[in-house]
C-alpha positions as CSV (number, residue, x, y, z in Angstrom):
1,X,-25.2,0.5,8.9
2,X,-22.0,2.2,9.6
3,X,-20.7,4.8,7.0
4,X,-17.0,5.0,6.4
5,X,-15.4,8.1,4.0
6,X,-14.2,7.6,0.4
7,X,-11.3,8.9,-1.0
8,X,-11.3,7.9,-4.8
9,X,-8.3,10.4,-5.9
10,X,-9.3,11.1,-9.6
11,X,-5.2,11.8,-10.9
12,X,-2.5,10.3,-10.5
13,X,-0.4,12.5,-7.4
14,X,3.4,12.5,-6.8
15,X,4.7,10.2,-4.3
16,X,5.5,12.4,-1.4
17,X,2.1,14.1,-1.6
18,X,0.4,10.0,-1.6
19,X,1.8,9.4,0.9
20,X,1.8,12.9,2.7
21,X,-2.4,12.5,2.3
22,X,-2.1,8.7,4.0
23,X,-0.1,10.3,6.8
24,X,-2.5,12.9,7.1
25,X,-5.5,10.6,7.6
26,X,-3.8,8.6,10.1
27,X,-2.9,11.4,12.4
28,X,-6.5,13.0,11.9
29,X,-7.6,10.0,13.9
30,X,-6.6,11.6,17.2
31,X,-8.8,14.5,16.8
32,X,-11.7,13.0,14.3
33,X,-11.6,8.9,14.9
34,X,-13.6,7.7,11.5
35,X,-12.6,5.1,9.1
36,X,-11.4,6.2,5.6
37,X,-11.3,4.1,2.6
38,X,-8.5,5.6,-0.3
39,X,-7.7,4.5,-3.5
40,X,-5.0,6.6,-6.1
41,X,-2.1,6.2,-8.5
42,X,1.3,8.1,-9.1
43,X,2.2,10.5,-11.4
44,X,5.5,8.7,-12.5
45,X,7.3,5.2,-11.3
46,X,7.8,5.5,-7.7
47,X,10.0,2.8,-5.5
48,X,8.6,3.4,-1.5
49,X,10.6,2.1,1.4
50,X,9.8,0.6,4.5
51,X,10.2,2.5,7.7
52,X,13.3,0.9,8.9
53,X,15.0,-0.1,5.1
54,X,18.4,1.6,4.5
55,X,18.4,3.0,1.0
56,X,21.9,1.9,0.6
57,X,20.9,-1.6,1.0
58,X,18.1,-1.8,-1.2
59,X,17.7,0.7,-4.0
60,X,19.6,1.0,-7.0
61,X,19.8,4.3,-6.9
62,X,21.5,5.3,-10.0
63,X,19.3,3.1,-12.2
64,X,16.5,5.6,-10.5
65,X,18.3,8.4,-11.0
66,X,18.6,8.0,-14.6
67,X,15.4,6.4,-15.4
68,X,13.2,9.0,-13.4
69,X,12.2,6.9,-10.9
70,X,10.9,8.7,-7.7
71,X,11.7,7.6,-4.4
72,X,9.7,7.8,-1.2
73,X,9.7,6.1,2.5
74,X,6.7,5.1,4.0
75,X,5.5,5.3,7.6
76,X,4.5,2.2,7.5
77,X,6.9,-1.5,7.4
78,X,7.9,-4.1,5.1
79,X,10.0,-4.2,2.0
80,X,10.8,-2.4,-1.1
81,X,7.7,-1.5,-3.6
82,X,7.8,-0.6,-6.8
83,X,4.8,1.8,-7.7
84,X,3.3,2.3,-11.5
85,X,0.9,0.8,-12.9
86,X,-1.4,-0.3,-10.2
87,X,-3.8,1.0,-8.0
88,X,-3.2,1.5,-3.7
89,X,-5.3,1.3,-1.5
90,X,-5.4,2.5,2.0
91,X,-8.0,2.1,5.0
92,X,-7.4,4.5,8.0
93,X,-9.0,3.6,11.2
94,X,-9.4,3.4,14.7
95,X,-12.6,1.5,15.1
96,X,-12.0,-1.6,17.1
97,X,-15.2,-2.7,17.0
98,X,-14.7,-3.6,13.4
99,X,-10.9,-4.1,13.2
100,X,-9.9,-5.6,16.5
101,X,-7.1,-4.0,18.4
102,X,-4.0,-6.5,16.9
103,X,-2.0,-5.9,13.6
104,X,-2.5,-9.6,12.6
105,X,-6.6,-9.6,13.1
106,X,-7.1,-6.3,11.7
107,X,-4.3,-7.4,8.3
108,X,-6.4,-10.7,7.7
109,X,-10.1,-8.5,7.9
110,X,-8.6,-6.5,5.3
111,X,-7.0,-8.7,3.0
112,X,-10.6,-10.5,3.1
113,X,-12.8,-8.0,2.1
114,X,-9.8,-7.2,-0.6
115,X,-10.3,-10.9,-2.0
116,X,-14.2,-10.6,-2.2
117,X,-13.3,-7.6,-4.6
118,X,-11.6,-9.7,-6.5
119,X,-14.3,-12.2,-6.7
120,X,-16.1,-9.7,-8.1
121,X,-13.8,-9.3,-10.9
122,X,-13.9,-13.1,-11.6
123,X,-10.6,-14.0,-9.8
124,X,-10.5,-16.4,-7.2
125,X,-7.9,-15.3,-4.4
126,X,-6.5,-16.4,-0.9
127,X,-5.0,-16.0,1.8
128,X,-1.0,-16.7,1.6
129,X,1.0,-18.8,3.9
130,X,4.0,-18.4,6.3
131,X,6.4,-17.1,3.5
132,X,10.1,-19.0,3.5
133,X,12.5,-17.5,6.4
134,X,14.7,-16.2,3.5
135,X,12.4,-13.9,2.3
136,X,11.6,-12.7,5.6
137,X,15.0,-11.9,6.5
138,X,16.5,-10.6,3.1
139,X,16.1,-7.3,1.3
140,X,14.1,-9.2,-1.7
141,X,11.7,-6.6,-2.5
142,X,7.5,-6.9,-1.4
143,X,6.5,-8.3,-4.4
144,X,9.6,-11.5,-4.5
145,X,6.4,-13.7,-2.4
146,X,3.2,-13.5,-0.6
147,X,3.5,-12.7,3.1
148,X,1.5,-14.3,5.1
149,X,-2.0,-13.3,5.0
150,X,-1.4,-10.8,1.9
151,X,-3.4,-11.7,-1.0
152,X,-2.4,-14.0,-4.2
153,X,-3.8,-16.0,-7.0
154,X,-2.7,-18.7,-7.8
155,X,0.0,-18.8,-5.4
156,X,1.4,-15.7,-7.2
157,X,1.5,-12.2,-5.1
158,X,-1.8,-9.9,-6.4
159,X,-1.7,-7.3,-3.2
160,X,1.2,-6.6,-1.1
161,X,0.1,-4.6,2.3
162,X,1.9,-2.9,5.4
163,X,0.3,-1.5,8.1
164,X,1.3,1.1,11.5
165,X,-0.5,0.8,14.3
166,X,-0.4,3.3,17.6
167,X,-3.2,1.8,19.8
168,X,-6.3,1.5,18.5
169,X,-5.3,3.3,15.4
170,X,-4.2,2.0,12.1
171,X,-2.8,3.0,8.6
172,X,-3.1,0.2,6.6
173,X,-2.0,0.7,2.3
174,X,-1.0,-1.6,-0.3
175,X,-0.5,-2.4,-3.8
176,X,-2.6,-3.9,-6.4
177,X,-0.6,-4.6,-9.9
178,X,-2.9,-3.6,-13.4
179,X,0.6,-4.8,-15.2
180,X,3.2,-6.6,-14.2
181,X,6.8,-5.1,-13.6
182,X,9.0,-7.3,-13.1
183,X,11.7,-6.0,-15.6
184,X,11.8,-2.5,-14.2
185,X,11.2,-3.9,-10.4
186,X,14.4,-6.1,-10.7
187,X,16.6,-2.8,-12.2
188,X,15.6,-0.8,-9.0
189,X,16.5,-3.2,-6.5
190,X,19.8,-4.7,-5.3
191,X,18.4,-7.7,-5.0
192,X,15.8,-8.4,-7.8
193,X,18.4,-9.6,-10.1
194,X,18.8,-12.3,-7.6
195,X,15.3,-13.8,-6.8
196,X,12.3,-15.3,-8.3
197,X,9.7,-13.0,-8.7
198,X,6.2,-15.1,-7.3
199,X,3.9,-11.8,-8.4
200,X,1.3,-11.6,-10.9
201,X,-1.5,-8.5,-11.8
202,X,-5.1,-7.9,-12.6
203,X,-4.4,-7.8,-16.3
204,X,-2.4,-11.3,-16.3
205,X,-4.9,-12.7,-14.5
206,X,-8.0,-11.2,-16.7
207,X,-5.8,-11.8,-19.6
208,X,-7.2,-8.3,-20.6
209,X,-6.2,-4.8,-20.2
210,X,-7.8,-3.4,-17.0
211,X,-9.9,-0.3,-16.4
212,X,-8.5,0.9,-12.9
213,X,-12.0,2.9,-12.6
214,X,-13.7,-0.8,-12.9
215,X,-11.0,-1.9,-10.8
216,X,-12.1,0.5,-8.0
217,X,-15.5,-0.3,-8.4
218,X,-15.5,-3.8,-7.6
219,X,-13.1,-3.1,-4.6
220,X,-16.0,-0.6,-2.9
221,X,-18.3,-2.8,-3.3
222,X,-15.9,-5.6,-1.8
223,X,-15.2,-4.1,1.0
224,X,-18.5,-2.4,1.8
225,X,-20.1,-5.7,1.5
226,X,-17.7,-7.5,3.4
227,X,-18.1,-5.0,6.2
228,X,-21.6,-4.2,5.7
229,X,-21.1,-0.6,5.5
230,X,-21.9,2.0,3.6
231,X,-19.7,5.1,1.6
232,X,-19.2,9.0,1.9
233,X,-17.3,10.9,-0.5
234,X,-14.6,12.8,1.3
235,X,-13.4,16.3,0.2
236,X,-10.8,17.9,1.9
237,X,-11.1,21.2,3.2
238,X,-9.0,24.3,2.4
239,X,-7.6,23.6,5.9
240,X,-6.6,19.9,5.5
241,X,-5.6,20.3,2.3
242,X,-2.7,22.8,3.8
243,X,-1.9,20.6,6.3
244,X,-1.5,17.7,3.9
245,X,1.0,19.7,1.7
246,X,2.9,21.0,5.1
247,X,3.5,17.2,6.0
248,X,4.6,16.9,2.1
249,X,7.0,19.4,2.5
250,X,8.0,18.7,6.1
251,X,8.7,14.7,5.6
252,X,8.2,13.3,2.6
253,X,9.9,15.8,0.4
254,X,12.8,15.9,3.4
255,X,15.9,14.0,1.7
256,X,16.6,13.1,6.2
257,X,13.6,11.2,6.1
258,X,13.8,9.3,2.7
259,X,17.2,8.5,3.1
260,X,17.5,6.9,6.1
261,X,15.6,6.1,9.0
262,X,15.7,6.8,12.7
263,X,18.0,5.5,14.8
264,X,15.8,2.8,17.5
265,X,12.9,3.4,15.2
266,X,9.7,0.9,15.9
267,X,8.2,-0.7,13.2
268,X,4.6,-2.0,13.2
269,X,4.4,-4.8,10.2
270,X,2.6,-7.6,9.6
């Protein structure tokens, strides 16, 4: 049986260093190619970007501003995300055997062993469709309507995903909703005001509030038995934990990288 490393962060972390730490994993892979399993939270309400969205066409930015809500660009593609209360997850690997060597395969695997977690918590999920060419093409934030092969219930949005891939290597993170947000989701977007929001969470669903501990829990066991494998804690060393908080500082606390992104930038998103 395969072992993979688990990251179960135990406090909620600040954006930048979330997604500093996924950053992290993913470049680790060139030196130290295992597969890592995260889940965490964030310290306040946090919108992320996609690697090729302009702020100025997607964020309200003085509604965040004035609410305190953070604001962070991912390294990974897709749409607008509103972070709060939910858990993310990411998996960080570069094993082909398990994964494949495509986007598409290696999205589907993982939104599978997602919905057998969910199973677990007595929800019956799927696979979503082609999504309508509107949404593709619009700024509508992630969590306007399932992408194809991201998770729903009920042919509402329960887990939105985006993934990079270099190779064989792959950062793949997404969101899972404990509460809904579709007030606060609509005031930090341009375009929320505009579109129908096809989302739901794990507390509308359970119709109960929801432990994100238990939450975890069925998750692990989800994707461990989906890939038959086994789980290692991970603790970072004095060593990585200095590089994680150099790529903090370098990128994702860098106002040039959160504003805007690079000109003839590549995007790997599914």
């Amino acid at each position: 049986m395969k072992v993979w490393n688990l990251i179960n962060d135990p406090s909620p972390l600040e954006g930048s260093l979330n997604m500093a730490i996924d950053d992290y994993l993913f470049q680790s892979l060139a030196k130290k190619p295992e597969t890592y399993v995260r889940f965490y939270q964030w310290k306040q309400p946090t919108v992320s970007l996609g690697y090729s969205q302009r702020v100025e066409n997607v964020v309200n930015l003085d509604f965040c501003r004035m609410h305190n809500v953070d604001l962070v660009r991912r390294i990974t593609g897709g749409k607008l995300v509103l972070h709060h209360r939910e858990i993310t997850y990411s998996i960080v690997s570069a094993d082909k055997d398990t994964f494949t060597t495509t986007l598409a395969k290696s999205y589907r695997l993982i939104s599978e062993a997602l919905i057998v977690g969910l199973k677990k918590m007595g929800l019956e999920a799927r696979l979503a469709k082609t999504p309508p060419l509107a949404y593709v093409k619009d700024n509508l934030p992630c969590f306007s309507h399932p992408a194809r092969d991201e998770v729903e219930v009920g042919g509402l949005k329960i887990i939105g995903s985006a993934q990079k891939r270099a190779g064989a290597k792959f950062l793949q993170h997404g969101s899972i909703p404990l509460e809904g947000e579709e007030s606060l989701l609509r005031s930090v977007s341009l375009s929320g005001k505009e579109c129908e929001m096809r989302a739901t969470s794990l507390s509308h669903e359970l119709r109960r509030t929801v432990d994100p501990g238990w939450a975890v829990g069925n998750l692990v066991e989800g994707i461990g038995q989906f890939f038959r494998v086994g789980f290692v804690e991970k603790i970072f060393s004095d060593e990585e934990r200095a590089e994680i908080l150099g790529i903090q500082k370098g990128r994702y606390e860098n106002e040039a990288w959160t504003g805007r992104p690079s000109p003839g930038s590549r995007v790997d998103f599914s």
